[in-house]
N, C-alpha and C positions, 0 to 999 in steps of 0.2 A: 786869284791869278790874273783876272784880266778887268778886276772891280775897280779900278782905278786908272785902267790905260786907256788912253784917247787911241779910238779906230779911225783912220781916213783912206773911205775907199776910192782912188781916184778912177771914175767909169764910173756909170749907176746904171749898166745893163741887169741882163735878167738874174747872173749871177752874182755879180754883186749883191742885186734885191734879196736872192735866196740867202746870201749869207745874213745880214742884216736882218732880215724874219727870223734864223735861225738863234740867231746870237740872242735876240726879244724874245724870241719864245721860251728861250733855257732860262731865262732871266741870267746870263752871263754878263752883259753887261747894261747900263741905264744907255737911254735915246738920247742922254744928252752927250754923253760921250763919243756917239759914232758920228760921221760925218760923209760927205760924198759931194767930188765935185762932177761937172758933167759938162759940154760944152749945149747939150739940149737945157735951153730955159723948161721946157714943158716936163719931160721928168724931172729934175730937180723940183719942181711942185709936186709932183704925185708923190714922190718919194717923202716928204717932206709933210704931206699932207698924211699922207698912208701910215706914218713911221714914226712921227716927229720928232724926225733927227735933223740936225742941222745940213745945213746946203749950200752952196758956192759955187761958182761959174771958175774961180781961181783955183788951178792947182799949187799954185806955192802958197795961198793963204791955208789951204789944207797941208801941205807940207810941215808948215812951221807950227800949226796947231797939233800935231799927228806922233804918237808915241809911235802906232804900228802902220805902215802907211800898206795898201792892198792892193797892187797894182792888177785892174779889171779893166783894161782898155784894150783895143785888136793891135795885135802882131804888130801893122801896118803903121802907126804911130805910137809903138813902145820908147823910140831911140830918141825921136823929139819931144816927149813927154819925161823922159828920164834926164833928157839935155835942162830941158826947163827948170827941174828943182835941185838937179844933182846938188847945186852950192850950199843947199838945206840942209840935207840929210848925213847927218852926225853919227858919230861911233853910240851914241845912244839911242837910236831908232832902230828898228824891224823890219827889214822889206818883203814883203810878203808876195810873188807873180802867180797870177792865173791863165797868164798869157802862155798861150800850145806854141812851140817851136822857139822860145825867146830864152835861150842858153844864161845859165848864170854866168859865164864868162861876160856876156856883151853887156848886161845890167850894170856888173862891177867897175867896167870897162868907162861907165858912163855917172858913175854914182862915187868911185873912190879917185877920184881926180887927180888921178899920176901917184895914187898911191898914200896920198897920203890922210884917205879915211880908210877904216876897215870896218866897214858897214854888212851885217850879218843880213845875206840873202836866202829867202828862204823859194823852192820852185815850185809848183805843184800843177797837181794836173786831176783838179773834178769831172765830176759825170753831170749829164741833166738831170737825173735823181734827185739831185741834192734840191731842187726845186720843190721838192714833198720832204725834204727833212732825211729822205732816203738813198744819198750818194753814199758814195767812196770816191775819197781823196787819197792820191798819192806822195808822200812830200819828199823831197828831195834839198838838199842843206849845202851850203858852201863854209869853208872851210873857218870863218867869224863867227857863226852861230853857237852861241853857249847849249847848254842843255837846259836850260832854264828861258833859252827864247824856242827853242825844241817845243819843250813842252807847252808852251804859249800859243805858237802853231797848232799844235794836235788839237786844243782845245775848242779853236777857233771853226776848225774846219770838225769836229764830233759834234760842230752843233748844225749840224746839219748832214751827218750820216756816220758812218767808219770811217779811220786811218791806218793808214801803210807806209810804212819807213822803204825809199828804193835808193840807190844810186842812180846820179842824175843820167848814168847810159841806158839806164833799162827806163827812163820816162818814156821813151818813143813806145818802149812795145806795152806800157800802160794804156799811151793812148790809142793804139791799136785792139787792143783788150777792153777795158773799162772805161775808156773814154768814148771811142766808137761803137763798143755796144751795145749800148742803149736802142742802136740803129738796128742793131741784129734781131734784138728779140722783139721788136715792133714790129717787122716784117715776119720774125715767127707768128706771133698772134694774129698779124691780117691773115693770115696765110691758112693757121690755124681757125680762126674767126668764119672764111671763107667755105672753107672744106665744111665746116656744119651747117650754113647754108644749104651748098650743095646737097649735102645729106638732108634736106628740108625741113631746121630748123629755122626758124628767127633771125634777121639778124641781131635784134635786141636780143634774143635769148643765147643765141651765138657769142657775142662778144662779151655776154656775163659771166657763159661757162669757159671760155677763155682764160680769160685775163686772171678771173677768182680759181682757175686753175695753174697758170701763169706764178700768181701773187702767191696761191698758195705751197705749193713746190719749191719754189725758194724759201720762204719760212722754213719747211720742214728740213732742206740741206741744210740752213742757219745754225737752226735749235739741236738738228739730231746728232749732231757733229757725225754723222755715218759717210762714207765714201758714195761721191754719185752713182756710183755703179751697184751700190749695195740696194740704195732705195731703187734704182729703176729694176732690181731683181725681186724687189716687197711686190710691184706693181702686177709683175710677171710670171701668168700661170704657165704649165705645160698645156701645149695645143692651145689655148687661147688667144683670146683676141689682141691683147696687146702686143703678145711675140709675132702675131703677123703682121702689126703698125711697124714693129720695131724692123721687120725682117726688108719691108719696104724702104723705111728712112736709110739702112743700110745698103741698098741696092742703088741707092738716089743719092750715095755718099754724103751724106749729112755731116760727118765728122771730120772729112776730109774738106768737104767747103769750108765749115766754119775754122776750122784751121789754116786754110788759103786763104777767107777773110780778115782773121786778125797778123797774119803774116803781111798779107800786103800794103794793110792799113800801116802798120809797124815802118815798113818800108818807106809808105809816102813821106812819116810824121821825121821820118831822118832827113829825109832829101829834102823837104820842108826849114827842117831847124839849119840842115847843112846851107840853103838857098840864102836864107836868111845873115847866116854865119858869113857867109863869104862876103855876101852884101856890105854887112856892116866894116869886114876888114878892107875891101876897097876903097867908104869913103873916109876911113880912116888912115889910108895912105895920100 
């Protein structure tokens, strides 16, 4: 599926990097095929050196090299970066965004040039997981995308964790959920990590039984396919010590925050994309 197509990521941040490790490591596709351009000379050598994929300072020489092009650049210069190659990019290319808040409307806006390319955009919205092989991706499709560049995407992004088919309204509360996540259960762990301190262990031995508690818990949701509530009821004697952790985090609203957390994050990631949205239809009047 993807043994013959040229990759070119323009951005060689950290995500990007994870993809490109992941893509190596499945053996999906050869180093000679991916590319990355970047406006830092100094990673374009690390990358390059690390990887041995090819590299370039130019994004339209990666444009016109580029089956599936992966747009990894900030927000903040998507619309002059997409201005830059738009005249490239052909009904037979892939466009692939990593970019949080940058609407497939505004991509097309700038890539199908009054209409007259129908350039298949694909959106998505990874985690920092994906940096250990262990995200989730959400993908989200415009309305040029075959099922056969569908599946091309899925691929791309399982080499480096799970995928999830959304409609591009529900990416916002993605990135509220599994995009900002990552954020939640860090600060679970310190937190967690802390408290056995407290209780006068280790920190070393604290943040083992942690995290290997953490890492382990999620595996067993993974695998057991069982309802969360079923396993936190394995965990849970009568009178026992865990129904009085439990009876605390309840009292301390644990469920209701983490719910007011990915609510509001949800919230910013609109007003965000809408900030953005408006922006772009200004300088386009």
């Amino acid at each position: 599926m993807l043994k013959n197509k040229k990759i070119g990521f323009v951005g060689g941040g950290n995500m990007a990097e994870a993809m490109i490790k992941g893509l190596l490591s499945a053996a999906f596709i050869k180093a000679k095929n991916l590319m990355v351009s970047d406006v830092v000379a100094e990673r374009l050598e690390y990358l390059h050196r690390e990887y041995k994929i090819r590299v370039t300072a130019d994004n339209r020489e990666l444009a016109k090299a580029s089956d599936i092009l992966v747009l990894a650049v900030k927000p903040q210069v998507m619309e002059d970066v997409l201005s830059g190659i738009g005249d490239l990019v052909d009904e037979g290319k892939l466009v692939i965004s990593i970019a949080a808040g940058i609407h497939i409307q505004v991509i097309e806006d700038h890539l199908n040039l009054e209409g007259r390319k129908k350039v298949g955009v694909v959106r998505t919205m990874p985690n920092t997981p994906a940096l250990v092989q262990e995200g989730v991706t959400a993908l989200a499709v415009s309305a040029h995308v075959s099922k056969a560049d569908l599946k091309v995407a899925h691929r791309i992004f399982e080499a480096i964790g799970k995928t999830v088919d959304v409609e591009e309204s529900h990416l916002d509360a993605v990135t509220g959920l599994s995009g900002s996540g990552p954020a939640y259960i860090f600060m679970i762990i310190e937190a967690l990590s802390d408290a056995g301190v407290k209780m006068g262990l280790s920190r070393e031995v604290s943040n083992i039984l942690t995290i290997q508690t953490v890492l382990g818990s999620a595996r067993l949701a993974l695998d057991s396919g069982k309802h969360p509530g079923e396993l936190k009821d394995m965990v849970t004697s009568p009178g026992g010590t865990t129904i009085s952790g439990l009876h605390t985090l309840e009292a301390g609203g644990l469920r209701t925050t983490l719910m007011n957390a990915v609510e509001e994050a949800t919230k910013r990631s609109i007003w965000l994309g809408q900030n953005a949205k408006n922006e772009h239809t200004r300088k386009e009047k």
